[in-house]
VOSESE-829015 format. One line per 5 residues: their letters; for each residue x, y, z of N, C-alpha, C. Coordinates in pm, whole numbers, padded with zeros to 5 digits, always signed. Atoms other than C-alpha are relative to their C-alpha. Layout:
BEGIN
a = X:Y:Z:X:Y:Z:X:Y:Z; ...
This chain:
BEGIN
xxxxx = +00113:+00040:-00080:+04503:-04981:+07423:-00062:+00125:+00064; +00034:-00071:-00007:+04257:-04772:+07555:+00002:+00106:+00152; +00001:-00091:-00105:+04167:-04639:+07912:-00039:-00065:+00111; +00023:+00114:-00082:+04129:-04745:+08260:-00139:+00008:+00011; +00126:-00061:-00049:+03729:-04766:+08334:+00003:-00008:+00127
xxxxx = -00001:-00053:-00188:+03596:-04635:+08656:-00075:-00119:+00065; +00098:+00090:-00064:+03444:-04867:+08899:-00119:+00069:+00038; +00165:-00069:-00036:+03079:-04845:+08956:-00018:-00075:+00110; +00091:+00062:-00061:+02868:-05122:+09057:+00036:-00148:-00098; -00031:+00107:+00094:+02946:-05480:+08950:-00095:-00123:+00047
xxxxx = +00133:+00080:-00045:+02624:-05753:+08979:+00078:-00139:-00001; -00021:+00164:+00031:+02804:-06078:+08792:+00118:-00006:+00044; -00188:+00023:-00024:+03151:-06262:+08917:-00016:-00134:-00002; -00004:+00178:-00064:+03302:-06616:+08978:+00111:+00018:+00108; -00025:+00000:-00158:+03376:-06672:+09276:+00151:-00124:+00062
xxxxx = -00067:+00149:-00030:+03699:-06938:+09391:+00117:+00118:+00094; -00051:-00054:-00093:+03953:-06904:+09676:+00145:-00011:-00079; -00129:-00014:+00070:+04301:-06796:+09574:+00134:-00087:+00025; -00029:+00090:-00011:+04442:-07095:+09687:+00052:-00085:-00163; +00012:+00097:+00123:+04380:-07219:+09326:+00091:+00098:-00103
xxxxx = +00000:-00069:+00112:+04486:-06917:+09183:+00188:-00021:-00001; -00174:+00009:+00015:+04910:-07023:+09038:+00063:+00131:-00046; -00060:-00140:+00062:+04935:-06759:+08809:-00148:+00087:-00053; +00156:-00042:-00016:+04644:-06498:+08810:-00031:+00072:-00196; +00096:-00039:+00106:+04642:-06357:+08462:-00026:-00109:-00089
xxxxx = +00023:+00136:+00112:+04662:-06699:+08294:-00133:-00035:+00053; +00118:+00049:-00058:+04331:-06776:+08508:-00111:+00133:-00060; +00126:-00101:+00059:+04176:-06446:+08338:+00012:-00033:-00114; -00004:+00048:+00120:+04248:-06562:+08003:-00162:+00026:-00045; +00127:+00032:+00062:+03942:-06529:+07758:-00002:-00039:-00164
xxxxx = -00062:-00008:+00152:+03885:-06626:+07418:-00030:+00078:-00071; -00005:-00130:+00071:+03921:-06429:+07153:-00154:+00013:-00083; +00149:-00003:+00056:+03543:-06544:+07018:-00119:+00115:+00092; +00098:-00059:-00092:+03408:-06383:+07340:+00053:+00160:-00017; +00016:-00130:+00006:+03590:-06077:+07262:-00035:+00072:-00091
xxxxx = +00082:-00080:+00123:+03445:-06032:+06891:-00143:+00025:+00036; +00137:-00048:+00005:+03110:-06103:+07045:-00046:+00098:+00076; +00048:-00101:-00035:+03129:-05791:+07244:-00011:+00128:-00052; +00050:-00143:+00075:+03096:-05562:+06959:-00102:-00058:-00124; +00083:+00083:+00023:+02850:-05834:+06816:+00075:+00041:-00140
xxxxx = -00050:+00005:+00154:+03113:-05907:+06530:-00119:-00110:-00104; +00055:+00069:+00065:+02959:-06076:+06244:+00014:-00044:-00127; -00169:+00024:+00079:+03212:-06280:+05988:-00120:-00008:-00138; -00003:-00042:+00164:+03174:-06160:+05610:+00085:-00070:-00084; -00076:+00042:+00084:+03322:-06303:+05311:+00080:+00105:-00046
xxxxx = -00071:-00132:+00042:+03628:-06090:+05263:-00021:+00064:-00130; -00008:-00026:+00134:+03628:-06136:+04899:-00121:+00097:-00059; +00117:-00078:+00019:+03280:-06036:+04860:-00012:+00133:+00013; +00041:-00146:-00080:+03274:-05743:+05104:+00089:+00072:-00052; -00078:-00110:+00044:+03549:-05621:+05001:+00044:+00030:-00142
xxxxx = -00022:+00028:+00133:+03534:-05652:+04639:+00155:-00024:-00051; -00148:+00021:+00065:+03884:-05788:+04626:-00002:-00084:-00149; -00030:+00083:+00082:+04015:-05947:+04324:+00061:-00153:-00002; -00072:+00140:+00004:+04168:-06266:+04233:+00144:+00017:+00076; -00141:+00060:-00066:+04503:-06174:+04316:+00017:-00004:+00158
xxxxx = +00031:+00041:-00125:+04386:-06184:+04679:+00002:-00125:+00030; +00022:+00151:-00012:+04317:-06538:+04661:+00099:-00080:+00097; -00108:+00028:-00102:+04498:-06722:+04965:+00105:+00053:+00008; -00077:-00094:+00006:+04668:-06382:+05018:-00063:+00122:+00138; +00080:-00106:-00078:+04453:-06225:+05323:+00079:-00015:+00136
xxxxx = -00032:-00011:-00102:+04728:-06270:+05584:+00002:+00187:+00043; -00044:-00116:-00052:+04751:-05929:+05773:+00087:+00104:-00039; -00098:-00097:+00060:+05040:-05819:+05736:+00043:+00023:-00147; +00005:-00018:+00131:+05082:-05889:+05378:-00109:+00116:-00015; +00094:-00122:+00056:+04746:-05664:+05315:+00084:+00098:+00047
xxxxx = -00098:-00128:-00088:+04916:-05413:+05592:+00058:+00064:-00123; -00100:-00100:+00139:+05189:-05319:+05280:+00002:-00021:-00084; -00006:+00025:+00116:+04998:-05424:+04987:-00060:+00114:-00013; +00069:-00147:+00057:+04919:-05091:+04815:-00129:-00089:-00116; +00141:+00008:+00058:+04639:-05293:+04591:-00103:-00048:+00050
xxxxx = +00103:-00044:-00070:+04478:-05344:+04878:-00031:+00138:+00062; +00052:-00133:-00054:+04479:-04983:+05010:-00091:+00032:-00087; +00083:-00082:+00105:+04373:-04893:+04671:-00160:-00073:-00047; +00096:+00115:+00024:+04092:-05165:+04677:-00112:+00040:+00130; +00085:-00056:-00109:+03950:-05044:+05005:-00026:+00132:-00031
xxxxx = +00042:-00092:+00050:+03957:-04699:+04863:-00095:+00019:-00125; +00094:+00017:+00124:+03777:-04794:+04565:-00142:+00001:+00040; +00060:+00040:-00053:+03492:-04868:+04789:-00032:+00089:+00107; +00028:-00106:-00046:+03511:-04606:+04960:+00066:-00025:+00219; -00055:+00022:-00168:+03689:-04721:+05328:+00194:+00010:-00063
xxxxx = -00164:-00019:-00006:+04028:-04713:+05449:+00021:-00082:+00173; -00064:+00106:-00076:+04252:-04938:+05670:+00059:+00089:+00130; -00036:-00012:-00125:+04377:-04870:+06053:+00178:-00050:+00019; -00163:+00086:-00032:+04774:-05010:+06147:-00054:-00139:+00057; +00031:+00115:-00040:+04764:-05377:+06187:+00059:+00023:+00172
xxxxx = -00028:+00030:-00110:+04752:-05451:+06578:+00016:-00118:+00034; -00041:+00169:-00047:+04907:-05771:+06779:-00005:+00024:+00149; +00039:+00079:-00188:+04828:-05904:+07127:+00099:+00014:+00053; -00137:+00030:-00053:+05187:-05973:+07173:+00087:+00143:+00044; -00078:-00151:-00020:+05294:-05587:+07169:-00072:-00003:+00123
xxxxx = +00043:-00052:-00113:+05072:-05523:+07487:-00039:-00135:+00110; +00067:+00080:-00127:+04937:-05729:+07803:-00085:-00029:-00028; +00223:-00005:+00026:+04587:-05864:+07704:-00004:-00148:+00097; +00030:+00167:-00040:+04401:-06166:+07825:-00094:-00062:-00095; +00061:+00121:+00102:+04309:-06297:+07484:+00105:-00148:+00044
xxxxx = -00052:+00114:-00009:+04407:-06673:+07529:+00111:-00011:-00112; -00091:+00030:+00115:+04599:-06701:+07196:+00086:+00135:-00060; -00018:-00131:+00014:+04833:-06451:+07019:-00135:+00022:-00133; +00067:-00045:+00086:+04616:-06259:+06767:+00040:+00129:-00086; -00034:-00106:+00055:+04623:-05987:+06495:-00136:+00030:-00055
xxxxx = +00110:-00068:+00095:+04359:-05704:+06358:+00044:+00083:-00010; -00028:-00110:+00046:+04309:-05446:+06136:-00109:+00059:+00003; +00152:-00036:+00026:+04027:-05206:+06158:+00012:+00064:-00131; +00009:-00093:+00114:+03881:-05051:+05848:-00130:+00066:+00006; +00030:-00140:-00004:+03708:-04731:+05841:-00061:+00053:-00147
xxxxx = +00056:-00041:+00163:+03451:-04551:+05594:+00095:+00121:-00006; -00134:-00034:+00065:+03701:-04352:+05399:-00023:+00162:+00056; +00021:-00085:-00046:+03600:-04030:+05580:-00036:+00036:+00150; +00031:+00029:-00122:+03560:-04184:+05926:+00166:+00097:+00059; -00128:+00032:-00063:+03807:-04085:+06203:+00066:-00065:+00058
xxxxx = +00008:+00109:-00090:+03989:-04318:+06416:-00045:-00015:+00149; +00076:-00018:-00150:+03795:-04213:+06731:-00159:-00050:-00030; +00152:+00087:+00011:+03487:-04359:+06552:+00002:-00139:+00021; -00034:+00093:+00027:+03393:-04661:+06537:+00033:-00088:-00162; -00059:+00057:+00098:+03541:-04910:+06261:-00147:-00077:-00077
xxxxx = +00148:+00065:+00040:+03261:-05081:+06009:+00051:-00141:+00018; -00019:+00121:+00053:+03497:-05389:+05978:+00079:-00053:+00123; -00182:+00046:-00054:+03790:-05597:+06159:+00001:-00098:-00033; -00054:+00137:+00019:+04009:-05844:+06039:+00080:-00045:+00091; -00063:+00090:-00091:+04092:-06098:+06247:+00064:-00127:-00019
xxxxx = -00035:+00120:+00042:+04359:-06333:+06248:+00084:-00060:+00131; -00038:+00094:-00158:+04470:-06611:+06541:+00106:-00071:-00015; -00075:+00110:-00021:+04759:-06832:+06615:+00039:-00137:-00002; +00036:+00149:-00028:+04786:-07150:+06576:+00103:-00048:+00043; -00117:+00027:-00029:+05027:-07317:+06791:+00045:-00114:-00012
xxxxx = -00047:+00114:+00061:+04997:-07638:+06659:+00088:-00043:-00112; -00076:+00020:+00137:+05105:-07588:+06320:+00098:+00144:-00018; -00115:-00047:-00014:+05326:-07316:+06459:-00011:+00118:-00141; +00043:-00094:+00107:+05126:-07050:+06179:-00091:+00081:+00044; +00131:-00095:-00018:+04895:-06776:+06162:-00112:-00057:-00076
xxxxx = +00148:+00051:+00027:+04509:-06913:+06112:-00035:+00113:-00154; +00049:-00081:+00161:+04372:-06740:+05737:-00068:+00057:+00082; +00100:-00123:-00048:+04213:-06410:+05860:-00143:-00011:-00064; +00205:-00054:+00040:+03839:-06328:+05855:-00033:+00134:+00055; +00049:-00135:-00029:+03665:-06048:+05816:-00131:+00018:+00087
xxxxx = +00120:-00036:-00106:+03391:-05910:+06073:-00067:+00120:-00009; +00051:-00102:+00000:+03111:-05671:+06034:-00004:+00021:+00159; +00013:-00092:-00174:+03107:-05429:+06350:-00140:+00055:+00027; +00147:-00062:-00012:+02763:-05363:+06512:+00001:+00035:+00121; +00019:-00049:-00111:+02899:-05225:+06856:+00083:+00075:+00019
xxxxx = -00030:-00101:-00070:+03065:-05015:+07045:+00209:-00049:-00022; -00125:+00078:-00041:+03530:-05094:+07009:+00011:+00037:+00152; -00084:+00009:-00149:+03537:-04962:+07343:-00008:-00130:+00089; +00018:+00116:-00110:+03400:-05303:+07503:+00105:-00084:-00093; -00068:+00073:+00025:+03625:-05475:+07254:+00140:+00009:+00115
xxxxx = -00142:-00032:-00064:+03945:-05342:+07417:-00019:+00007:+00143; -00017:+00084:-00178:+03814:-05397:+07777:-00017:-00116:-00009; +00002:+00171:+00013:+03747:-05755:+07680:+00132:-00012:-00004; -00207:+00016:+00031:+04130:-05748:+07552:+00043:+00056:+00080; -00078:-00035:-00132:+04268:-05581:+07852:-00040:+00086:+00111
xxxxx = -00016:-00072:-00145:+04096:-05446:+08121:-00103:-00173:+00072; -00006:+00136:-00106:+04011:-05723:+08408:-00068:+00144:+00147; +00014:-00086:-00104:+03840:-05623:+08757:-00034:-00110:+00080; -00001:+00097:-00086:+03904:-05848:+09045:-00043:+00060:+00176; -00002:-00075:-00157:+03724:-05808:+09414:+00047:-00133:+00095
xxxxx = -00098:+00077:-00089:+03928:-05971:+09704:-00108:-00012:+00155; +00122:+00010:-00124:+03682:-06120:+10003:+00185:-00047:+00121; -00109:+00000:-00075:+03958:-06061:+10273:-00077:-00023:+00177; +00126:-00031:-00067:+03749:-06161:+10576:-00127:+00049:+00001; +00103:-00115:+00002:+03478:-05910:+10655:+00025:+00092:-00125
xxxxx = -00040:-00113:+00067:+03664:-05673:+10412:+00000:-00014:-00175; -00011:+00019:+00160:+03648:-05635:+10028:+00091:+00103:-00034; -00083:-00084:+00066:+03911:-05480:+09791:-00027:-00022:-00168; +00103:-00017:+00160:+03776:-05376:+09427:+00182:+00011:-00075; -00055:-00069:+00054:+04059:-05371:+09194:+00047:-00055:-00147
xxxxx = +00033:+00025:+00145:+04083:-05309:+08814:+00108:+00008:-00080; -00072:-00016:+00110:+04312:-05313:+08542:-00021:+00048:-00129; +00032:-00037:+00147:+04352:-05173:+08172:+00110:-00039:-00071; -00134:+00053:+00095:+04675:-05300:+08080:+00072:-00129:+00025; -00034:+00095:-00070:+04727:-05628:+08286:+00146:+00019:+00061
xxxxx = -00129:-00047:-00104:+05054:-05471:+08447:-00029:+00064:+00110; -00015:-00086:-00091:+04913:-05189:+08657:-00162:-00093:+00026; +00153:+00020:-00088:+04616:-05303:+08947:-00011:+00141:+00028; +00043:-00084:-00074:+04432:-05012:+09080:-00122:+00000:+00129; +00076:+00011:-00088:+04250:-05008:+09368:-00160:+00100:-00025
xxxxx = +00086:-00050:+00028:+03871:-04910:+09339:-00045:+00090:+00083; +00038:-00059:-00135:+03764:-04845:+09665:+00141:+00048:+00117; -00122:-00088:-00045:+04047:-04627:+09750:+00000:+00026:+00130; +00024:-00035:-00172:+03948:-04546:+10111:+00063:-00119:+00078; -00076:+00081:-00087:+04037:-04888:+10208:+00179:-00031:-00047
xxxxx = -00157:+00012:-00008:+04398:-04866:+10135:+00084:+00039:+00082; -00096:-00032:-00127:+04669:-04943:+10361:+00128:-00068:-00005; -00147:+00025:+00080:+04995:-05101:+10370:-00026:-00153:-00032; -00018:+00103:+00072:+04866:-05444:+10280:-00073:-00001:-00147; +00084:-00009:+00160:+04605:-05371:+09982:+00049:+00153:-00020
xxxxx = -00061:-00137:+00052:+04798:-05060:+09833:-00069:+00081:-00085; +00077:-00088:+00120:+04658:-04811:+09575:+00024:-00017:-00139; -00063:+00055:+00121:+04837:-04978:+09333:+00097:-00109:-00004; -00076:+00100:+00031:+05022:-05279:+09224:+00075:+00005:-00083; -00028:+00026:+00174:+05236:-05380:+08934:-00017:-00167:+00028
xxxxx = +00042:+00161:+00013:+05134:-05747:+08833:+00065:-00101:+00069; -00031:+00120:-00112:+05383:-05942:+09019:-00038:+00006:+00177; +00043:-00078:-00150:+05334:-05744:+09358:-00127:-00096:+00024; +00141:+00008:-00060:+04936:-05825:+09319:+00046:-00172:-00013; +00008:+00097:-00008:+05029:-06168:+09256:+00063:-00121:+00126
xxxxx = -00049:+00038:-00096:+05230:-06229:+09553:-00088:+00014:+00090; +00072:-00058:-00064:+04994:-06044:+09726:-00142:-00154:+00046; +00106:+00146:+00012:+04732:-06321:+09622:+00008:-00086:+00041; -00054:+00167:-00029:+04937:-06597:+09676:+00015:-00028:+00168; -00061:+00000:-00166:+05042:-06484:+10048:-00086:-00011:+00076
xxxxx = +00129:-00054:-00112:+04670:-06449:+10212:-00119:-00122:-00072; +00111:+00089:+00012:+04390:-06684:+10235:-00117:+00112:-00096; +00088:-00098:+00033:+04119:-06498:+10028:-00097:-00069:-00083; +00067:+00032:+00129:+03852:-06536:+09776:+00008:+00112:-00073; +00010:-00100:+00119:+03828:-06384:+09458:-00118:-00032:-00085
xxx = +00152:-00036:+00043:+03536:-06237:+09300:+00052:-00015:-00159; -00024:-00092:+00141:+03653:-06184:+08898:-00115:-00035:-00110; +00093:-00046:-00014:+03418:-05972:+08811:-00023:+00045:-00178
């Protein structure tokens, strides 16, 4: 995952008193549709795009591609190349479901660019399987993907007083407005701390 961002200036929030709030990152939850549409994904026919063959054919789970060498060599044909499959479940996010992607890369890109593609594949916890992956053309920026997937920025109406504070990994809080820190809003949290924290004080919350 990527980096913490800095606080600026934040216009939009929802607003509710922390009264409601049981467990706070299950209440940040988002879905994982809202976090393709912040790099304005836009779903491709794998087969097509990627000129796979037949023996692809109800064969596009993840990890299978991950260590099929005739897909490496199939994306190289074409002139791209594949990223390490990533999962939700290795890190803290607040996608709602677990999930898995792979980015893929024009075959001369680096991985500090951005990706042309991602495959995305979801959970299903009904049938207790992974959902058939789809592919997504990329027309933005991954850095807003991966603050959609884990950074969060919550302001705390404490009386008169406000406390700004953000996350990038849903473990560590940081405090924004650093000046007001003292021994009840600290400079830092780890996730249960802020959640006690929440639970112990009348407040509203801004999340922002």
């Amino acid at each position: 995952m990527r980096y913490l961002k800095p606080f600026t200036q934040f216009k939009e929030s929802t607003q509710f008193d922390s009264s409601r709030v049981k467990n706070l990152l299950e209440s940040l939850n988002v879905w994982h549709d809202i976090i393709l549409a912040s790099i304005g994904a836009e779903q491709v026919d794998i087969h097509e795009e990627l000129k796979l063959g037949d023996v692809f054919r109800n064969k596009t789970d993840i990890d299978y591609l991950s260590d099929s060498t005739e897909f490496i060599n199939a994306l190289g044909s074409i002139g791209l190349k594949k990223a390490a499959t990533e999962n939700t479940e290795d890190y803290q996010t607040f996608v709602n479901k677990p999930c898995k992607f792979m980015l893929i890369y024009d075959h001369n890109s680096n991985e500090l660019e951005d990706p042309k593609y991602i495959l995305f594949q979801t959970w299903n916890e009904g049938l207790k399987d992974w959902e058939e992956s789809k592919l997504y053309k990329i027309e933005g920026n991954m850095d807003a993907f991966y603050d959609k997937l884990s950074s969060k920025t919550i302001e705390i109406l404490d009386g008169e007083d406000n406390y700004i504070y953000n996350t990038s990994n849903g473990s560590d809080w940081e405090l924004q407005n650093s000046d007001k820190a003292g021994n009840v809003y600290k400079k830092t949290f780890r996730k249960e701390d802020f959640q006690e924290l929440i639970n112990d004080r009348k407040v509203k919350l801004n999340i922002i």
